[in-house]
TORFIDREN-773096 format. One record per atom (N, C-alpha, C): x, y, z; residue in one letter; atom name; residue number from 1. Coordinates in pm, 1 decimal, always signed. Layout:
N
@x X	y Y	z Z	residu A	atome CA	num NUM .
...
END
This chain:
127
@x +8584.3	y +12190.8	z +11507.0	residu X	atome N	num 1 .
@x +8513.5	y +12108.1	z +11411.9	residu X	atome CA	num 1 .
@x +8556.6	y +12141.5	z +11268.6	residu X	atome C	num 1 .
@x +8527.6	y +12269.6	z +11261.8	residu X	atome N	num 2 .
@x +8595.7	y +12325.9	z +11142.0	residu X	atome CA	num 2 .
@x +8730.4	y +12266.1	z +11091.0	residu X	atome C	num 2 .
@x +8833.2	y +12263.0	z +11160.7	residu X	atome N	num 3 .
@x +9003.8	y +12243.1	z +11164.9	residu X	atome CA	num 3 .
@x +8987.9	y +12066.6	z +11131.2	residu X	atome C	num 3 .
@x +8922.2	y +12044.9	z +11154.2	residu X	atome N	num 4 .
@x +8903.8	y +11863.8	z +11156.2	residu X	atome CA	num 4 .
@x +8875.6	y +11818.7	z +11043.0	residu X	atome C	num 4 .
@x +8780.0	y +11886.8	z +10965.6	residu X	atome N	num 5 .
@x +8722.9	y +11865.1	z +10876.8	residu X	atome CA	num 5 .
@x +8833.4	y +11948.3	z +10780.3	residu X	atome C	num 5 .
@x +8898.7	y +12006.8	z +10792.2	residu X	atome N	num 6 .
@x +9004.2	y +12081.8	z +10663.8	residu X	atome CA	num 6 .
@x +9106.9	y +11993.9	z +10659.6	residu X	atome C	num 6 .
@x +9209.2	y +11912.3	z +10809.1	residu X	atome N	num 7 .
@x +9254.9	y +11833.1	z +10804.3	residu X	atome CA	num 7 .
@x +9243.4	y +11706.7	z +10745.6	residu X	atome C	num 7 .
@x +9090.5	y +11650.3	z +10755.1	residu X	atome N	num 8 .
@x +9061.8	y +11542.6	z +10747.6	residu X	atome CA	num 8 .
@x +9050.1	y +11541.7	z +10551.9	residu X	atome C	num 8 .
@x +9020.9	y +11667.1	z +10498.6	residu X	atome N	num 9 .
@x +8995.9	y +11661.5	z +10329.7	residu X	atome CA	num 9 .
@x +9174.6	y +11666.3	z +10306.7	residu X	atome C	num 9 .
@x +9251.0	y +11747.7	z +10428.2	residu X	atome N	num 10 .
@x +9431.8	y +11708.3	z +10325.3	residu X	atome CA	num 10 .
@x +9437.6	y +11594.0	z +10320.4	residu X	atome C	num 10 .
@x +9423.7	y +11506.8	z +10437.0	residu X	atome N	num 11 .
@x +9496.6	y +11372.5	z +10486.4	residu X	atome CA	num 11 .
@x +9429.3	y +11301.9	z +10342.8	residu X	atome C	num 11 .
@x +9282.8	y +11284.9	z +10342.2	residu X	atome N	num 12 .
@x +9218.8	y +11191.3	z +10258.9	residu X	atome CA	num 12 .
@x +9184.8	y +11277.2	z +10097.0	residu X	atome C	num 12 .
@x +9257.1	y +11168.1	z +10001.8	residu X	atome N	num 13 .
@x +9228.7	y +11208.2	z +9877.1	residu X	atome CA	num 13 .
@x +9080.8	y +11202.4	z +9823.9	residu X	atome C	num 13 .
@x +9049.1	y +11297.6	z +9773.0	residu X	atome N	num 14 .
@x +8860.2	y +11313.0	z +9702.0	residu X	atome CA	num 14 .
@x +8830.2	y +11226.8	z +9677.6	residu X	atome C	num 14 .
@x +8821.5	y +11112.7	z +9657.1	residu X	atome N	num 15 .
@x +8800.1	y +10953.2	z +9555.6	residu X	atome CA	num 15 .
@x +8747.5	y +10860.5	z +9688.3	residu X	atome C	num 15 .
@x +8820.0	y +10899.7	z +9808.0	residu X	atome N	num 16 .
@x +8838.8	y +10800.5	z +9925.4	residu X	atome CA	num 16 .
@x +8734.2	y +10891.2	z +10036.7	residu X	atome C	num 16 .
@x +8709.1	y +10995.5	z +10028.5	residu X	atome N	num 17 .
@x +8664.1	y +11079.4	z +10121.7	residu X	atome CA	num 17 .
@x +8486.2	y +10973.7	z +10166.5	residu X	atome C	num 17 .
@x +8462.0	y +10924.7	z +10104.9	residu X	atome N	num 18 .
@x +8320.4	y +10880.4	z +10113.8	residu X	atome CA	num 18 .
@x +8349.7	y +10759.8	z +10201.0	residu X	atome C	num 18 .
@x +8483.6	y +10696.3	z +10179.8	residu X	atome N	num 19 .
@x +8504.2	y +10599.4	z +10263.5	residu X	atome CA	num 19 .
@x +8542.0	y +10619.3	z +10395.8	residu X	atome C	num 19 .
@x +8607.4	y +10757.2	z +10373.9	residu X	atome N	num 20 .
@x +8643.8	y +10787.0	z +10522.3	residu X	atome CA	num 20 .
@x +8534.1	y +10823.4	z +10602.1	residu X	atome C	num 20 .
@x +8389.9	y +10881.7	z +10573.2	residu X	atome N	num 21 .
@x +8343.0	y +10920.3	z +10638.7	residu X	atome CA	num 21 .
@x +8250.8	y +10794.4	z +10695.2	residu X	atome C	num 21 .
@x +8285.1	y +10691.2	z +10596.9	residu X	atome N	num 22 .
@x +8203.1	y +10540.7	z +10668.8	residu X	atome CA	num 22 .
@x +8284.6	y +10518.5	z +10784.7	residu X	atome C	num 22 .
@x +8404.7	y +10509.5	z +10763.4	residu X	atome N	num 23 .
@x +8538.6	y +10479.6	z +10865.9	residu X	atome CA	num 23 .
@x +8490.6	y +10547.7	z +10996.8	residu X	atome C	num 23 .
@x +8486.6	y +10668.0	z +10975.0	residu X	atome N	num 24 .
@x +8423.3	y +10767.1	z +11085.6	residu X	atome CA	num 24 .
@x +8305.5	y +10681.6	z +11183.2	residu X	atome C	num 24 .
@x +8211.1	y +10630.8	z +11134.4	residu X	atome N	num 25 .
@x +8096.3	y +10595.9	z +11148.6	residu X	atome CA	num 25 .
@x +8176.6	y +10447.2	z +11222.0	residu X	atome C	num 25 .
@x +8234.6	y +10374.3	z +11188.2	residu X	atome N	num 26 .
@x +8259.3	y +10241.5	z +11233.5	residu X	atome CA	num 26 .
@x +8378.0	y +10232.8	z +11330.8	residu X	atome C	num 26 .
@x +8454.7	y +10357.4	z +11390.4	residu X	atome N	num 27 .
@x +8528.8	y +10345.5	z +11461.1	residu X	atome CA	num 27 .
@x +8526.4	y +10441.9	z +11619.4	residu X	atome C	num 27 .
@x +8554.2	y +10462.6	z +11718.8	residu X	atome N	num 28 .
@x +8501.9	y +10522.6	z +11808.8	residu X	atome CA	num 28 .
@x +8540.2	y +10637.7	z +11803.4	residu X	atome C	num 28 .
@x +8514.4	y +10758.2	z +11796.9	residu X	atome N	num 29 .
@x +8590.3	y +10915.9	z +11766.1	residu X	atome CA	num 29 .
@x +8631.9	y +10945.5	z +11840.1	residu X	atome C	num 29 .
@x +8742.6	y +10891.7	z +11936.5	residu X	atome N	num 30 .
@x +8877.3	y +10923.7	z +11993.7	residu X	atome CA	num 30 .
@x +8982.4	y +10854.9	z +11896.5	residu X	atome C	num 30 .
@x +8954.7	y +10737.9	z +11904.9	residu X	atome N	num 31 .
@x +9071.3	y +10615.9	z +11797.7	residu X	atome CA	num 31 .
@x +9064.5	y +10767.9	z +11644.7	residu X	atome C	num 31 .
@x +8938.1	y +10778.2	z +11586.4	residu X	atome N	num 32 .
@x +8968.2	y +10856.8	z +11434.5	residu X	atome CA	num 32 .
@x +8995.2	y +10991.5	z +11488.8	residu X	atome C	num 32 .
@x +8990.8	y +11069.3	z +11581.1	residu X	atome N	num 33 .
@x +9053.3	y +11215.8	z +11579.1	residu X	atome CA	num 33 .
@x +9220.5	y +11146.0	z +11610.5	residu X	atome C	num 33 .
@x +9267.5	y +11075.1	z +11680.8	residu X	atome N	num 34 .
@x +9388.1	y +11075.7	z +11742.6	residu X	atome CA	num 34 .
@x +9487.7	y +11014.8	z +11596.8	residu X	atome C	num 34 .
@x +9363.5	y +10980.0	z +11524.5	residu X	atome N	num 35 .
@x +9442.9	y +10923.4	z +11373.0	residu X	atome CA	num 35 .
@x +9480.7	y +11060.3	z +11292.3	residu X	atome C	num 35 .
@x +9385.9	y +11130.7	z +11253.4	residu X	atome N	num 36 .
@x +9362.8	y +11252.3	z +11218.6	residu X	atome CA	num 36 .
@x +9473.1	y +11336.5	z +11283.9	residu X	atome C	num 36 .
@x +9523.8	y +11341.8	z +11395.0	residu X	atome N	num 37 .
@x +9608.1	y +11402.8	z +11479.8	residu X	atome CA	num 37 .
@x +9742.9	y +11352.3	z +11404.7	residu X	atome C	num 37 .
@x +9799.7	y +11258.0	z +11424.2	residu X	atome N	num 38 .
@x +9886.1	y +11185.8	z +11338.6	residu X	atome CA	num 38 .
@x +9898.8	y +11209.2	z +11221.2	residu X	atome C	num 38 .
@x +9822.1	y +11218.2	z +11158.7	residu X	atome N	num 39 .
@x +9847.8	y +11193.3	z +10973.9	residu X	atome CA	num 39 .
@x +9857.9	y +11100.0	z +10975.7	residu X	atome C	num 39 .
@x +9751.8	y +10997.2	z +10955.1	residu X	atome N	num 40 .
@x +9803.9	y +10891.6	z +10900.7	residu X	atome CA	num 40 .
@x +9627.8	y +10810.1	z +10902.2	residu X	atome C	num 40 .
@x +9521.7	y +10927.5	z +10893.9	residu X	atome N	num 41 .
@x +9335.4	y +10881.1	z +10832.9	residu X	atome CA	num 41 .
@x +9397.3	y +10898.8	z +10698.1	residu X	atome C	num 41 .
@x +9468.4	y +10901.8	z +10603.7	residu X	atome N	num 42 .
@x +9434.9	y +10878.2	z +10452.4	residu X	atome CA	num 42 .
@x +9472.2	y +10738.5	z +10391.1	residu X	atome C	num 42 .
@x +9601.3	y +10710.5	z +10503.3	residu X	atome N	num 43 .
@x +9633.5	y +10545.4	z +10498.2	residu X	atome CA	num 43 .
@x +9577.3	y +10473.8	z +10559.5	residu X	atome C	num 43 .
@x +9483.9	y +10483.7	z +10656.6	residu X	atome N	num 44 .
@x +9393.8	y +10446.5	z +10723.4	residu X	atome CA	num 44 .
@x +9287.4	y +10382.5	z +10659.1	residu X	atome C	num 44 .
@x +9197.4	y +10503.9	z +10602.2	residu X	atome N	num 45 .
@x +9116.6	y +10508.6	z +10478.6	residu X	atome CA	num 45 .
@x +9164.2	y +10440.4	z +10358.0	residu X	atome C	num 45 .
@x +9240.6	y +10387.0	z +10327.5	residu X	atome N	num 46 .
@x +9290.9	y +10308.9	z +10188.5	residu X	atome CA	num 46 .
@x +9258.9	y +10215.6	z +10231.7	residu X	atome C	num 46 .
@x +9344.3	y +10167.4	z +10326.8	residu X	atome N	num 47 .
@x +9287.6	y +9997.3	z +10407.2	residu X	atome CA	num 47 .
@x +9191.1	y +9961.5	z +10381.6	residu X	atome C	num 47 .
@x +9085.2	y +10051.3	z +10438.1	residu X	atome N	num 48 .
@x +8959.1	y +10026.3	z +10502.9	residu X	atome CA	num 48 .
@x +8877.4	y +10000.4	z +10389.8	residu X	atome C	num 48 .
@x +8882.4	y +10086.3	z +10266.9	residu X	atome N	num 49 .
@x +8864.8	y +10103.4	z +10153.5	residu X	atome CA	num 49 .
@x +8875.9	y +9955.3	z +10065.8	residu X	atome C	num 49 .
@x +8979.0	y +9943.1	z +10086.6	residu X	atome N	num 50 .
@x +9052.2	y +9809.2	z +9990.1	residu X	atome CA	num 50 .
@x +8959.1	y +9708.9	z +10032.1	residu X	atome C	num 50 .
@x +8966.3	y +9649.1	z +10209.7	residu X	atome N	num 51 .
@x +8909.2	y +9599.3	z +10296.6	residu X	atome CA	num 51 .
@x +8721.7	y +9532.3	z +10226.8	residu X	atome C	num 51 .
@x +8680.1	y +9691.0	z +10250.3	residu X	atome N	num 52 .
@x +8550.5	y +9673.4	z +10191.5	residu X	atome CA	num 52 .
@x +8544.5	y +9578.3	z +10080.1	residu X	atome C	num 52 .
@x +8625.6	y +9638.8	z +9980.8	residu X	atome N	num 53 .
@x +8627.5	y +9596.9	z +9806.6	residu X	atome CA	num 53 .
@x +8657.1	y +9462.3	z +9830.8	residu X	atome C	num 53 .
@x +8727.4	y +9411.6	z +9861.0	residu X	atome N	num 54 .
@x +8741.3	y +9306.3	z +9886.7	residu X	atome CA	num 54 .
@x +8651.1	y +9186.1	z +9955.2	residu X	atome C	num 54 .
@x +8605.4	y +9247.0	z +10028.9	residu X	atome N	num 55 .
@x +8473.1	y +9197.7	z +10072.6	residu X	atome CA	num 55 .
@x +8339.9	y +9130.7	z +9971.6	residu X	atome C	num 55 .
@x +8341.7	y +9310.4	z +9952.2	residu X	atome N	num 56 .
@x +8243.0	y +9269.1	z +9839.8	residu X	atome CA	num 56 .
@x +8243.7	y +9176.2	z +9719.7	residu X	atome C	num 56 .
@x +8381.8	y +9192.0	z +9674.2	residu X	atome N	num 57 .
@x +8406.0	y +9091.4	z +9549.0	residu X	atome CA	num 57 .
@x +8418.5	y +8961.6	z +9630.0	residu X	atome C	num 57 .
@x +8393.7	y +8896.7	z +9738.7	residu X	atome N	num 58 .
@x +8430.3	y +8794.6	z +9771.8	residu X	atome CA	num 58 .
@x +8257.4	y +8727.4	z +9771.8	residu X	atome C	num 58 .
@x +8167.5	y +8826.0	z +9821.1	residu X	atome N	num 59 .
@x +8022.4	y +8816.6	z +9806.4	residu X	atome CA	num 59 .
@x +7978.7	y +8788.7	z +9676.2	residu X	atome C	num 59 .
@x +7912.6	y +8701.0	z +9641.1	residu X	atome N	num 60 .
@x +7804.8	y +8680.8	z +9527.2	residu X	atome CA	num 60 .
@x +7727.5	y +8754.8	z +9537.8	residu X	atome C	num 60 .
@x +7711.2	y +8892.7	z +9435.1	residu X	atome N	num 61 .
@x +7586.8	y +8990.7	z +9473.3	residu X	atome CA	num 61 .
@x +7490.5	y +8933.1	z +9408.5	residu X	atome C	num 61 .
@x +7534.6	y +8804.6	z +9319.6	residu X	atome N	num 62 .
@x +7376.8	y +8826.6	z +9221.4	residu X	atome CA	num 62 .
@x +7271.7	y +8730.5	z +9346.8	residu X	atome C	num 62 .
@x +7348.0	y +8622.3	z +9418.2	residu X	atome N	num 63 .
@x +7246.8	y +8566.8	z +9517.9	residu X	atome CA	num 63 .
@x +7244.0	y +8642.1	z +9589.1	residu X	atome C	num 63 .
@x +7286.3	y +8698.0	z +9640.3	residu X	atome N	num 64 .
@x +7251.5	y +8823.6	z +9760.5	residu X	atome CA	num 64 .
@x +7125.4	y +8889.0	z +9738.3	residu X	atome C	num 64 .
@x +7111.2	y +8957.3	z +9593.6	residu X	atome N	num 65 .
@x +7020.5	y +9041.4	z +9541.9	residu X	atome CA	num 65 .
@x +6913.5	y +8954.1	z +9521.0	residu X	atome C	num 65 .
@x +6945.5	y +8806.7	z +9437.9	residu X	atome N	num 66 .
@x +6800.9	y +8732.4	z +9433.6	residu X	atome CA	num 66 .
@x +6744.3	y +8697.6	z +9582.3	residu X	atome C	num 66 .
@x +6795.7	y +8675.7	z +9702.7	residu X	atome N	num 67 .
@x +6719.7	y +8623.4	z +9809.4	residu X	atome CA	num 67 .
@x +6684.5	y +8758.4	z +9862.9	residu X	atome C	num 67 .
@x +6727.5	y +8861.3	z +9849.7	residu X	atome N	num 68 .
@x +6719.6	y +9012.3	z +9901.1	residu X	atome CA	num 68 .
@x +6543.2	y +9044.7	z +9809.8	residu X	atome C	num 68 .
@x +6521.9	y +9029.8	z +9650.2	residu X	atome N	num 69 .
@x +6455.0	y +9035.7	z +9600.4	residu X	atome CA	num 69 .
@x +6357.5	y +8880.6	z +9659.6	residu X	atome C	num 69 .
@x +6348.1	y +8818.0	z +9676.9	residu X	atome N	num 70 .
@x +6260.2	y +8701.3	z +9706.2	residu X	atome CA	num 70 .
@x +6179.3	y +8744.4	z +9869.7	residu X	atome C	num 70 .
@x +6295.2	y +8774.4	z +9905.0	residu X	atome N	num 71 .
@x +6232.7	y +8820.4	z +10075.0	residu X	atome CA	num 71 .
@x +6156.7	y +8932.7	z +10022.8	residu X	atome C	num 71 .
@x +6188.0	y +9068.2	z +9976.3	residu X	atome N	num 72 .
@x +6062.8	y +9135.1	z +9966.1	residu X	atome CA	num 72 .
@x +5941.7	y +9091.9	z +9898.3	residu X	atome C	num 72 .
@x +5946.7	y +9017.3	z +9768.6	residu X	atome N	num 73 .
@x +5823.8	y +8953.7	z +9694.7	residu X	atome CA	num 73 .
@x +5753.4	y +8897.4	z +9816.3	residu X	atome C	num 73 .
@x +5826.9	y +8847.4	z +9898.3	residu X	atome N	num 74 .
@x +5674.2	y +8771.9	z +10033.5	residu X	atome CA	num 74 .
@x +5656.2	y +8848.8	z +10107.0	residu X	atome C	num 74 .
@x +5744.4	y +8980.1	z +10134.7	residu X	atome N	num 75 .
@x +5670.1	y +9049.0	z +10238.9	residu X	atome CA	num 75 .
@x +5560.5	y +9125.6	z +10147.2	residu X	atome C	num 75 .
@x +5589.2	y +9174.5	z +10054.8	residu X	atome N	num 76 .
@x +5474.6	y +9302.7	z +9980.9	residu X	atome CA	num 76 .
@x +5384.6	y +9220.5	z +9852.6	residu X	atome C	num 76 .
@x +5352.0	y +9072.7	z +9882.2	residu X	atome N	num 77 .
@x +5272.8	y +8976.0	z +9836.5	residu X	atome CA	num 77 .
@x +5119.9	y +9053.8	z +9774.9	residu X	atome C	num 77 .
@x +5092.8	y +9103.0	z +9930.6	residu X	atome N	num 78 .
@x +4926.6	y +9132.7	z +9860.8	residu X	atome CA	num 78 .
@x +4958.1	y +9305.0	z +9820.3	residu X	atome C	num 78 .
@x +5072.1	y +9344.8	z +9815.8	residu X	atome N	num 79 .
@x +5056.2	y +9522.1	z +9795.6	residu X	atome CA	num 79 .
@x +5103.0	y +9558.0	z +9655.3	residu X	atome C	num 79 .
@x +5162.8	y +9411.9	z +9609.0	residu X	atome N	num 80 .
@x +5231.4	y +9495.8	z +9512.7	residu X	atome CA	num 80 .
@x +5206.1	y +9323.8	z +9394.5	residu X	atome C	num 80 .
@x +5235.0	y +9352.1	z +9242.6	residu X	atome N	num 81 .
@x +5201.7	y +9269.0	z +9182.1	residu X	atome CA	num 81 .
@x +5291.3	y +9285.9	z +9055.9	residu X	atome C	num 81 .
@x +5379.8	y +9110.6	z +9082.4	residu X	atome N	num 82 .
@x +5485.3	y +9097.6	z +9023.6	residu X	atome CA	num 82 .
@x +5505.9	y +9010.5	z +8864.3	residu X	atome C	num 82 .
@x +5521.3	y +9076.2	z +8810.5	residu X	atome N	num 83 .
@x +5513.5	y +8997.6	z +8622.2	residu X	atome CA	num 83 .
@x +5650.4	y +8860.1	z +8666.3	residu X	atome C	num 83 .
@x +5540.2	y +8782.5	z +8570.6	residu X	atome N	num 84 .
@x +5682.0	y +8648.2	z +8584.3	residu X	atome CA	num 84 .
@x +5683.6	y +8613.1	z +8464.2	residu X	atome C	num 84 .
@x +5619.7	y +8687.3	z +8350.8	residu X	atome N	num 85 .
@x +5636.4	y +8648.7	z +8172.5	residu X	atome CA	num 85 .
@x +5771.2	y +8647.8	z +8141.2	residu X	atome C	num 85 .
@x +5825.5	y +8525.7	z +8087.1	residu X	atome N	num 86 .
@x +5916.9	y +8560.9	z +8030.8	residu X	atome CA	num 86 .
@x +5933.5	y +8538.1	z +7876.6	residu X	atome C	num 86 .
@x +5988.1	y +8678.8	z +7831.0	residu X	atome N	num 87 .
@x +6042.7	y +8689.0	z +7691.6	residu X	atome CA	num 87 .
@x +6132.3	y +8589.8	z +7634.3	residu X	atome C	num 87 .
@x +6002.5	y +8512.7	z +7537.6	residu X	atome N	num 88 .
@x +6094.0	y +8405.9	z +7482.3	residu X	atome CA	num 88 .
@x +6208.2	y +8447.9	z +7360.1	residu X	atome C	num 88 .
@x +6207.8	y +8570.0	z +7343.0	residu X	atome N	num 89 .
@x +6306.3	y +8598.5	z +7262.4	residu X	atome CA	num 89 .
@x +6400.4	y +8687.0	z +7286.1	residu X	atome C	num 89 .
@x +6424.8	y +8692.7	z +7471.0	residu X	atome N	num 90 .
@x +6540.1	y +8731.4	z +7508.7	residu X	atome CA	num 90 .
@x +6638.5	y +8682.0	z +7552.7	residu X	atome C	num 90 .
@x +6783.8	y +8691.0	z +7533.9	residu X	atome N	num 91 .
@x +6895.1	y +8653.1	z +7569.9	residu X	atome CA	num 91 .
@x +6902.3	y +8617.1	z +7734.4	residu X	atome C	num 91 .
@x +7049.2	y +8546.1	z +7752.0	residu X	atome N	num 92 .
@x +7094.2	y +8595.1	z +7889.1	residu X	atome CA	num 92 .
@x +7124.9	y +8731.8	z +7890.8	residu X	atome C	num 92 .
@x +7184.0	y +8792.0	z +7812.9	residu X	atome N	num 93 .
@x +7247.6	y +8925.4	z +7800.6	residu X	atome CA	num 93 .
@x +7145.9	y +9043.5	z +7854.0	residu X	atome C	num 93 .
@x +7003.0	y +9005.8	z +7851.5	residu X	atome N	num 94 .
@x +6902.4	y +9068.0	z +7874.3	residu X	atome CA	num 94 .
@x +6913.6	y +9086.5	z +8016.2	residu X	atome C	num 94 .
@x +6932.7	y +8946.9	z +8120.2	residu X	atome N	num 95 .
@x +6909.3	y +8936.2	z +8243.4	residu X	atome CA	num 95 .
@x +7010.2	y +9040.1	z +8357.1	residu X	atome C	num 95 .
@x +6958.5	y +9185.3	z +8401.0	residu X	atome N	num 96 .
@x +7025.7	y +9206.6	z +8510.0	residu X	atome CA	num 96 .
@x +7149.4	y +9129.6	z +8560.8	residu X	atome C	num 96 .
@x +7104.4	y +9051.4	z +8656.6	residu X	atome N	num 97 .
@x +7176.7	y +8930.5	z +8712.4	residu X	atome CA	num 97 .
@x +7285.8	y +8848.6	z +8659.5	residu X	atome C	num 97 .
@x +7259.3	y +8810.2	z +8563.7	residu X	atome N	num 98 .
@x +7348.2	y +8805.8	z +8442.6	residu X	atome CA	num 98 .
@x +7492.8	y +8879.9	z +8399.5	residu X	atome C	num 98 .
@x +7464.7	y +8989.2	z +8381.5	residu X	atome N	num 99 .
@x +7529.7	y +9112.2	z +8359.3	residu X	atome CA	num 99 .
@x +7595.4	y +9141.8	z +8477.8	residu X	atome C	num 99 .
@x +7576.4	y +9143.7	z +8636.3	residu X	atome N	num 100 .
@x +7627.0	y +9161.8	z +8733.3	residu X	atome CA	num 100 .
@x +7719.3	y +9038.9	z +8769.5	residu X	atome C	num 100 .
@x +7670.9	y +8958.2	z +8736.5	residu X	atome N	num 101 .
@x +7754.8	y +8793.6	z +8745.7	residu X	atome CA	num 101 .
@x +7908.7	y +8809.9	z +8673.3	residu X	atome C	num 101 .
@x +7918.2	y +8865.6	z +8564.3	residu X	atome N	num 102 .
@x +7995.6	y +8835.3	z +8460.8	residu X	atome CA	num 102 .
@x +8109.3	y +8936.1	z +8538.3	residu X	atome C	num 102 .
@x +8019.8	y +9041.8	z +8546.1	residu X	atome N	num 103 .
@x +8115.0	y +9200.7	z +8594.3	residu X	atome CA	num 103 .
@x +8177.0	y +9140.6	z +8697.6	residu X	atome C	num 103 .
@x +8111.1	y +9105.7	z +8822.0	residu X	atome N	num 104 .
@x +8240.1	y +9039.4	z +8926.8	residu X	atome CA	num 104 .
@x +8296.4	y +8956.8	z +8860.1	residu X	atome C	num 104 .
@x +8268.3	y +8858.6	z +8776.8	residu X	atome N	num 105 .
@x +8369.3	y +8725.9	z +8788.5	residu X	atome CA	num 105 .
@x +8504.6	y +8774.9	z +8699.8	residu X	atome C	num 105 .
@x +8425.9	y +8909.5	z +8609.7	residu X	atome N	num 106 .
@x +8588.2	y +8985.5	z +8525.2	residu X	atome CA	num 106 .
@x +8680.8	y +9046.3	z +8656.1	residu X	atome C	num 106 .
@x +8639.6	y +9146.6	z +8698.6	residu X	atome N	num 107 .
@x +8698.4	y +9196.0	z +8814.9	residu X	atome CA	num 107 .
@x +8791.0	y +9100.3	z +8899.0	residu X	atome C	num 107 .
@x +8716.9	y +9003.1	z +8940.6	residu X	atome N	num 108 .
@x +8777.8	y +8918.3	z +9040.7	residu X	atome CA	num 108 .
@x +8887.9	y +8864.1	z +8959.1	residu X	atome C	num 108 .
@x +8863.0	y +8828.1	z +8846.1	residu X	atome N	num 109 .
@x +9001.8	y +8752.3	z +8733.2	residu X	atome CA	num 109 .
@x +9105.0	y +8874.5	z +8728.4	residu X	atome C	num 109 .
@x +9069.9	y +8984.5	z +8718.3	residu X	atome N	num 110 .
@x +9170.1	y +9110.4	z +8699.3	residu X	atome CA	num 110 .
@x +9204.5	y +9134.3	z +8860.2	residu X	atome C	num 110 .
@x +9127.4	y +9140.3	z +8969.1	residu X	atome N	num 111 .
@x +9227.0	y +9152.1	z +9067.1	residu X	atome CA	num 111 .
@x +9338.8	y +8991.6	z +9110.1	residu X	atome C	num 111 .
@x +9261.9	y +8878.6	z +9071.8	residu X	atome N	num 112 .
@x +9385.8	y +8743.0	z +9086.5	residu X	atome CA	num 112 .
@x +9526.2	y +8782.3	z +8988.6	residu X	atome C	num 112 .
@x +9513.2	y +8843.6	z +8857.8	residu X	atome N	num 113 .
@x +9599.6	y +8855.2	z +8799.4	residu X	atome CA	num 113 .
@x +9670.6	y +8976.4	z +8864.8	residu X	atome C	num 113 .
@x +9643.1	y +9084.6	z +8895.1	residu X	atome N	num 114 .
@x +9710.2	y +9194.9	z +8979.1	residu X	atome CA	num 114 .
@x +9770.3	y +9125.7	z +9112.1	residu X	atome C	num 114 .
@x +9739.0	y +9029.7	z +9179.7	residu X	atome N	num 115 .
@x +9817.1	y +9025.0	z +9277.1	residu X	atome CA	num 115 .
@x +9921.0	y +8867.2	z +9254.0	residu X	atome C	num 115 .
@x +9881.6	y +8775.3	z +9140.8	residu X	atome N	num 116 .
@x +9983.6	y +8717.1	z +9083.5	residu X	atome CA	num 116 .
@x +10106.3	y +8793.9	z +8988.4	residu X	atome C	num 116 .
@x +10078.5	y +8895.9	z +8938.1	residu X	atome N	num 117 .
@x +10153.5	y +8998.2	z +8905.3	residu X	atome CA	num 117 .
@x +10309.4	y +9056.4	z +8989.1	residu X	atome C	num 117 .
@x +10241.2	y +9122.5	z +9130.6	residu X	atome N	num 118 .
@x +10272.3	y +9167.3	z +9183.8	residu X	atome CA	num 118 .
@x +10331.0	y +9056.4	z +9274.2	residu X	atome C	num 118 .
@x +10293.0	y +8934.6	z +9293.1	residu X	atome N	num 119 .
@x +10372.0	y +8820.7	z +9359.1	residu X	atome CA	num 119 .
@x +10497.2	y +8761.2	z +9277.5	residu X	atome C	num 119 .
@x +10486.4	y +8755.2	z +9129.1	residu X	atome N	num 120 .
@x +10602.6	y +8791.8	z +9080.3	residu X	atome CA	num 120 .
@x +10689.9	y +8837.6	z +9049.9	residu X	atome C	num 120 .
@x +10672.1	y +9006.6	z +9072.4	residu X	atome N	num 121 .
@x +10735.4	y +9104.2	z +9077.5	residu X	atome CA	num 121 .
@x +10822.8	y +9066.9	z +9224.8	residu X	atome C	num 121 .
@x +10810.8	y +9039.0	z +9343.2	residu X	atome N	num 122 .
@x +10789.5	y +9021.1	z +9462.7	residu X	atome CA	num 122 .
@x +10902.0	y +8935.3	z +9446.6	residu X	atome C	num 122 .
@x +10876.2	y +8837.0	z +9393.9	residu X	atome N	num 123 .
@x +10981.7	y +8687.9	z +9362.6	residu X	atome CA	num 123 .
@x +11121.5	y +8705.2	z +9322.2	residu X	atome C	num 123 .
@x +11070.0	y +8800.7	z +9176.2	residu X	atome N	num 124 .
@x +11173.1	y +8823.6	z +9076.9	residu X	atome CA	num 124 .
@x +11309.3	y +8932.3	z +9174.3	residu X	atome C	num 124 .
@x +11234.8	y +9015.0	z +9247.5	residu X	atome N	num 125 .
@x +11348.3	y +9117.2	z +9321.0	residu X	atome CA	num 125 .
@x +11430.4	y +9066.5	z +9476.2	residu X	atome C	num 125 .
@x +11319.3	y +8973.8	z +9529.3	residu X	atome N	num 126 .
@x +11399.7	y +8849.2	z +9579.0	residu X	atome CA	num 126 .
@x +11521.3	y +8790.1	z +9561.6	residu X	atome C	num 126 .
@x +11520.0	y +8699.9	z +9404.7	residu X	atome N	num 127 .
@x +11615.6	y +8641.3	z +9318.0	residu X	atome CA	num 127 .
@x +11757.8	y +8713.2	z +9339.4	residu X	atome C	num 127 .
END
């Protein structure tokens, strides 16, 4: 167990280690020791990694979070008691949601340009 776990911190760089141990969790532990055996859980873990991210930026978190937030408001109706004032002299800039909206839609513009980038790079060495 020990040896697995010393292997498993060379193979996978510190940054990725949190992903690997999801990886762990989502794959059957013969397939991830026999990877681990190989060398080749840190490229493994990048994938899987990327995979996720990708995912996620493909998700709208801010509806996610508002129907995520709406479903609990009806379950904890009579337990809990929710302000709906709104500050007429606050911005959008104010709104959570808002602020999370913008952050993916930058991201997502900076990863389209990274892989139009890199599709030109791609082209150009083609030529």
């Amino acid at each position: 167990m020990h040896y697995q776990e010393l292997e498993f911190q060379k193979q996978v760089v510190l940054e990725q280690r949190y992903y690997g141990y999801l990886l762990k969790t989502q794959i059957p532990e013969k397939v991830f020791l026999s990877q681990l055996e190989k060398g080749s859980l840190g490229e493994i873990t990048s994938r899987f990694r990327n995979n996720l991210v990708k995912l996620a930026l493909e998700e709208n978190l801010s509806d996610v979070l508002l129907k995520e937030i709406q479903v609990s408001r009806k379950l904890n109706r009579n337990k809990r008691r929710y302000t709906n004032k709104k500050n007429t002299n606050s911005s959008n800039n104010n709104n959570p949601f808002a602020k999370l909206h913008s952050f993916i839609t930058k991201v997502k513009a900076t990863e389209e340009t990274k892989t139009q980038s890199e599709e030109t790079k791609i082209q150009n060495y083609s030529i």
